[in-house]
C-alpha positions as CSV (number, residue, x, y, z in Angstrom):
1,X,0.0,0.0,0.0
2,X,1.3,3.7,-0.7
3,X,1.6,6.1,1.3
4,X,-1.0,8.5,0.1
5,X,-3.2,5.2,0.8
6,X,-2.7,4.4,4.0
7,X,-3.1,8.3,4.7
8,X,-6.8,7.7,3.0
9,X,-7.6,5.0,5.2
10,X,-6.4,6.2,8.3
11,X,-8.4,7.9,11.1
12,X,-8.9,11.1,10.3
13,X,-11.6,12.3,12.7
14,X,-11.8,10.5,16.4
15,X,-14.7,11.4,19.1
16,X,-14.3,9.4,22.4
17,X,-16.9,9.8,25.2
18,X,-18.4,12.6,24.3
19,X,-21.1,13.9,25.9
20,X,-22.2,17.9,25.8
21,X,-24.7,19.6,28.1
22,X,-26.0,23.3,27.9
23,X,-26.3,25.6,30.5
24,X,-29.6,27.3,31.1
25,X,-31.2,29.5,33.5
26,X,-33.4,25.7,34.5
27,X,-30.5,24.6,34.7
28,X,-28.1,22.4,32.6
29,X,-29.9,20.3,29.2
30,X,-28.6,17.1,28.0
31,X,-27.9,17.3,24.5
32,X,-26.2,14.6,23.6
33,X,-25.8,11.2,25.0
34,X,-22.6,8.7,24.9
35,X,-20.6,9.5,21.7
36,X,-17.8,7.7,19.6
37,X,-17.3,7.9,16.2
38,X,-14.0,7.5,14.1
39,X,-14.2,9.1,10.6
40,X,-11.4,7.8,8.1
41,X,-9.9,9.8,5.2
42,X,-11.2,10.3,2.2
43,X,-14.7,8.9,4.1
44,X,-18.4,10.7,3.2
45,X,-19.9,9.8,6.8
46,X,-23.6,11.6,6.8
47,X,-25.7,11.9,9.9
48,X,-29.8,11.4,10.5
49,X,-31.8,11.6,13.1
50,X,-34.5,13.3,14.7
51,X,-34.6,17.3,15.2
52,X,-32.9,17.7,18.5
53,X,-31.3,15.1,19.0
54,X,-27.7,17.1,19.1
55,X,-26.4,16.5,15.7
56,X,-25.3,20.0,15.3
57,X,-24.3,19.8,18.3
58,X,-21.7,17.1,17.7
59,X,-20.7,19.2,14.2
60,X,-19.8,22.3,16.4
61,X,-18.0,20.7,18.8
62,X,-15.7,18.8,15.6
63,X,-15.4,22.4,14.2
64,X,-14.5,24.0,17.9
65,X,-17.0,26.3,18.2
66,X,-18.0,24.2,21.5
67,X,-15.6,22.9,24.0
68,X,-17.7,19.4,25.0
69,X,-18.8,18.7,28.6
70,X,-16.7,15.2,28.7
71,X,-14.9,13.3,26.2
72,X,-12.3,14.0,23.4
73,X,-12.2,14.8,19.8
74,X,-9.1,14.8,17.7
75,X,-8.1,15.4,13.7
76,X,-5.3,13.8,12.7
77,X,-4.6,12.8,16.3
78,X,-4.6,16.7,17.5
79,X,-7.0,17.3,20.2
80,X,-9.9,20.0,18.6
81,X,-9.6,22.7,21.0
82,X,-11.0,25.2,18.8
83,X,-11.8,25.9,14.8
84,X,-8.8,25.4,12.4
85,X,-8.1,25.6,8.9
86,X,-7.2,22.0,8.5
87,X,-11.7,21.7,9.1
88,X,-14.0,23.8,6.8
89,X,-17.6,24.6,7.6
90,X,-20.5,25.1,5.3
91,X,-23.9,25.8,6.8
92,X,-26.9,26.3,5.5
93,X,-27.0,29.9,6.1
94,X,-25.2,31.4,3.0
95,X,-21.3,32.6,4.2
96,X,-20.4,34.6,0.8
97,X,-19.8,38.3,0.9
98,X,-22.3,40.6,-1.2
99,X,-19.8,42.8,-2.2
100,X,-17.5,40.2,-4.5
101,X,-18.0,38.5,-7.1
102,X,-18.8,34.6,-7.5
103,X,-14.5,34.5,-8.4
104,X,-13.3,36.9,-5.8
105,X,-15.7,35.1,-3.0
106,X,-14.1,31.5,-3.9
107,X,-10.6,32.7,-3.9
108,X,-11.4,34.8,-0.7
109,X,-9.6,32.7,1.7
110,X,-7.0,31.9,-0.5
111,X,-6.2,36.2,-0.8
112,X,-6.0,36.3,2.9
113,X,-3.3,33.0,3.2
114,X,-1.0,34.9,0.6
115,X,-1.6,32.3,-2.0
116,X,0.8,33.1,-5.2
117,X,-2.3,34.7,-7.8
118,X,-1.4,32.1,-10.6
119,X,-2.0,29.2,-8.2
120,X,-5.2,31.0,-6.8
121,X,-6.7,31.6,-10.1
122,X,-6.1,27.7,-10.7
123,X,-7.4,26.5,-8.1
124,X,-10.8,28.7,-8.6
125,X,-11.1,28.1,-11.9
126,X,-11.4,24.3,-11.3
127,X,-13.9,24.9,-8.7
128,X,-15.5,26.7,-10.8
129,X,-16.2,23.9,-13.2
130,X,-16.8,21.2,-10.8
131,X,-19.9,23.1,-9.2
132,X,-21.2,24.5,-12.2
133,X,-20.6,28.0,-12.3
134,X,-18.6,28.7,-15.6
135,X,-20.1,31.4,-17.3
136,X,-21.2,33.1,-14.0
137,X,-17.6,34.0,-12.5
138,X,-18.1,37.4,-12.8
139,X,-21.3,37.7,-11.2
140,X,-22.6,39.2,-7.8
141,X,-24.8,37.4,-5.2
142,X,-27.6,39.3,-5.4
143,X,-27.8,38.1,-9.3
144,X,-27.7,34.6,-8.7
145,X,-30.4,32.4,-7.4
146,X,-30.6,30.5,-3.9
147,X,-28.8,27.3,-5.4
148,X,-26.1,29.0,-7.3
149,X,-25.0,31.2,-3.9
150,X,-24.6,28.1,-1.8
151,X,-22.4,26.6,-4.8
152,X,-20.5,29.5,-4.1
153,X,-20.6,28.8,-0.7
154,X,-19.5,24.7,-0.9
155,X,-16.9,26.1,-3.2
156,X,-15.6,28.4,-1.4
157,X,-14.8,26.3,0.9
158,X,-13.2,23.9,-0.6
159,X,-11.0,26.3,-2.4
160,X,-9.2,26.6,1.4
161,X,-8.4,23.3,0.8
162,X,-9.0,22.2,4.5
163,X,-8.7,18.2,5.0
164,X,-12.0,18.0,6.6
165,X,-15.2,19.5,5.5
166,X,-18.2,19.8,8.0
167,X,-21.3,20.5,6.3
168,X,-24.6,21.2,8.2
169,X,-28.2,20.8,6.1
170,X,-25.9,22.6,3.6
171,X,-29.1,22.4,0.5
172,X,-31.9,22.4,3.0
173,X,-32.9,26.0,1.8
174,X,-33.1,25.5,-2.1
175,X,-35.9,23.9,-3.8
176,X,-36.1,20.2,-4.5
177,X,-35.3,20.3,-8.0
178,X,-31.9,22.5,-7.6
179,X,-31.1,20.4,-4.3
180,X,-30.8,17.4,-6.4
181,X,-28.7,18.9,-8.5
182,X,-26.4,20.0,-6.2
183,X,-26.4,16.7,-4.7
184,X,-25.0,15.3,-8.1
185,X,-22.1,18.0,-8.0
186,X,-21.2,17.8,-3.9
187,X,-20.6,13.8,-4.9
188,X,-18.6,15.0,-8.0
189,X,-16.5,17.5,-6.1
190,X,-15.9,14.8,-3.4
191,X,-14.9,12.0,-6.3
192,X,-12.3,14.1,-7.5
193,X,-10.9,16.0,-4.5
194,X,-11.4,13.0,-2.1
195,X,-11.9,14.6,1.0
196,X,-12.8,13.6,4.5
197,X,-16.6,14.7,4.5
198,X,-19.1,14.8,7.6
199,X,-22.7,15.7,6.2
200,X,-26.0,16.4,8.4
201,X,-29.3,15.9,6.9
202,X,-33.2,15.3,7.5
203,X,-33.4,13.5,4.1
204,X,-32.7,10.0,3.9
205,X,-32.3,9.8,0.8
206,X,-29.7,12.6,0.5
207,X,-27.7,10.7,3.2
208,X,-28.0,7.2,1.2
209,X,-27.1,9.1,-2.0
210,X,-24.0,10.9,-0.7
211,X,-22.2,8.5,2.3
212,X,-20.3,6.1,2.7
213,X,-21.7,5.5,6.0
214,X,-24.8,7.0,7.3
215,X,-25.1,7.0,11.1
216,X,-28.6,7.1,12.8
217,X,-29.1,9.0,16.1
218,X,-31.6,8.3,18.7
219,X,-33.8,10.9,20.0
220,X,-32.1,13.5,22.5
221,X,-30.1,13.3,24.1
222,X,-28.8,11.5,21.0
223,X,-26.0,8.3,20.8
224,X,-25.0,6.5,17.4
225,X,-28.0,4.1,17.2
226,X,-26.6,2.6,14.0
227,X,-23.7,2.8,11.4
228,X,-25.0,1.8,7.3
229,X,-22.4,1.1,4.9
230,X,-23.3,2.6,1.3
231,X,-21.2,1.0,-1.3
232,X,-18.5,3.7,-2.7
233,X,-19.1,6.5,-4.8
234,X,-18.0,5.6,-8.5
235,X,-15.1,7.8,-9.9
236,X,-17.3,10.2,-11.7
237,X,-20.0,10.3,-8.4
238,X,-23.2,9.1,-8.2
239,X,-26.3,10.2,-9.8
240,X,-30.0,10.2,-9.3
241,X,-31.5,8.4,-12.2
242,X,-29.2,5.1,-11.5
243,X,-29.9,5.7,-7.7
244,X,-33.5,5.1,-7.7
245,X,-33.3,2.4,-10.0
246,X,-30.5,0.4,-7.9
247,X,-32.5,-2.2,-5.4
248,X,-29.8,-2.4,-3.3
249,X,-29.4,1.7,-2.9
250,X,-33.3,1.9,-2.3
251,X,-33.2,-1.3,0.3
252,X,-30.6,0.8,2.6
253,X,-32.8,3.7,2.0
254,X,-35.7,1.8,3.8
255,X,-33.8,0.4,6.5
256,X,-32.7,3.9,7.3
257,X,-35.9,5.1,7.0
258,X,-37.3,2.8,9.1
259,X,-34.4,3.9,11.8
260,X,-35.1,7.2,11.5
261,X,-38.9,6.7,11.7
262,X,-38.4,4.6,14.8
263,X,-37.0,8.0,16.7
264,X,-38.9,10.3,15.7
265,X,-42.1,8.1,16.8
266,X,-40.4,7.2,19.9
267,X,-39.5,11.2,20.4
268,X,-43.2,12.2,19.7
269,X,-44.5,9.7,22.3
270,X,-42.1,10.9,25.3
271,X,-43.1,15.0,24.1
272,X,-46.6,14.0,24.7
273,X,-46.5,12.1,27.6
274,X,-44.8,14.6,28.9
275,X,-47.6,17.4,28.2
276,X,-49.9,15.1,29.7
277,X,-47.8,15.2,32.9
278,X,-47.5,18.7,32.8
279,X,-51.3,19.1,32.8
280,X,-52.4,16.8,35.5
């Protein structure tokens, strides 16, 4: 095995015992429950489960904008002690600046670093291509529509060239059509760049399509009820139209479903009992 191999398969991302609670004026809130998790390199790992159950949760404590309540979390066997350029973030509220361009906001972070212009331009240009934005480099965000600025925003991203990439209901704001299509292009981007991706999402299908692995969370205060394997993305990525005909794609579907629909029913039993306490 090489040695770019053996840096793909090794454990890129590592959360042991972690727990997190918030502090409130009631006093402190369980949001998450028992965690562990190792991500490899080169890995699409997406993340289901119902609303609350700490999911974002865990994705800001592996960026550092939290510091957990217990347990440890490590990139390339560095503790995270706070956000670093080695991890990017998307989210799915937009992070491009009005006031540049769709070029200028991609190459943004890679102005600040001092990157050499001829290796900027490069790199942009590529991105450019992969997320289907040629012909609109020269364009503001207020021209372009809801999918096209959060292309911008994946892109831009990527164009810091971080090893991780932490994405949180990144196409939950565009309309079906357009999220499918940027669907197509985050699994392109990923087949040719290879990165180490952690994805949270409500729709199954969207986390069958794009992991690896999909893990399912239990209600809140959520633990890893159960890790899928998704047979790997094809060079080129995936795509719809051979996704929804592929029996085997659509039977992991359903048993994730079924997963997810398990929380979520469990979830809606405990709120109600627990208004029914509350009004005896």
């Amino acid at each position: 095995m090489t040695s770019a191999s053996a840096d793909k398969l090794s454990d890129k991302i590592v959360v042991s015992g972690f727990r997190h609670f918030f502090e409130t004026e009631d006093g402190p809130v369980q949001a998450t429950g028992h965690i562990d998790l190792v991500i490899r390199g080169g890995e699409f790992v997406t993340l289901v489960g119902p609303s609350g159950c700490g999911k974002t949760t865990l994705l800001k404590a592996l960026a550092g904008f939290i510091r957990p309540t217990e347990g440890t979390l490590t990139c390339d066997g560095k503790p995270i002690r706070g956000p670093g350029r080695e991890r990017g973030v998307v989210f799915q509220e937009l992070a491009i600046l009005p006031w540049r361009t769709v070029r200028r906001n991609i190459g943004h972070g890679l102005e600040i670093a001092r990157v050499p212009r001829a290796e900027r331009e490069e790199k942009v240009a590529r991105l450019i291509g992969l997320m289907g934005l040629a012909g609109f480099e020269d364009r503001y965000p207020h021209e372009l529509s809801g999918g096209m600025r959060q292309r911008v925003a994946v892109a831009r991203t990527w164009a810091a060239d971080p090893d991780v990439i932490l994405m949180d209901e990144p196409f939950a704001a565009v309309d079906a059509m357009t999220r499918l299509t940027l669907q197509e292009e985050l699994g392109r981007l990923c087949a040719a760049t290879q990165k180490t991706v952690f994805f949270i999402t409500h729709s199954v299908d969207e986390a069958v399509f794009l992991g690896d692995r999909v893990l399912v969370m239990t209600r809140r205060p959520g633990t890893i009820k159960a890790v899928i394997d998704v047979p790997r993305r094809a060079a080129g990525g995936r795509d719809w139209e051979s996704f929804t005909t592929d029996p085997e794609m659509q039977s992991i579907a359903e048993r994730v479903l079924k997963l997810v629909r398990a929380e979520r029913g469990a979830s809606q039993a405990e709120e109600s009992r627990a208004a029914l306490e509350a009004t005896a």
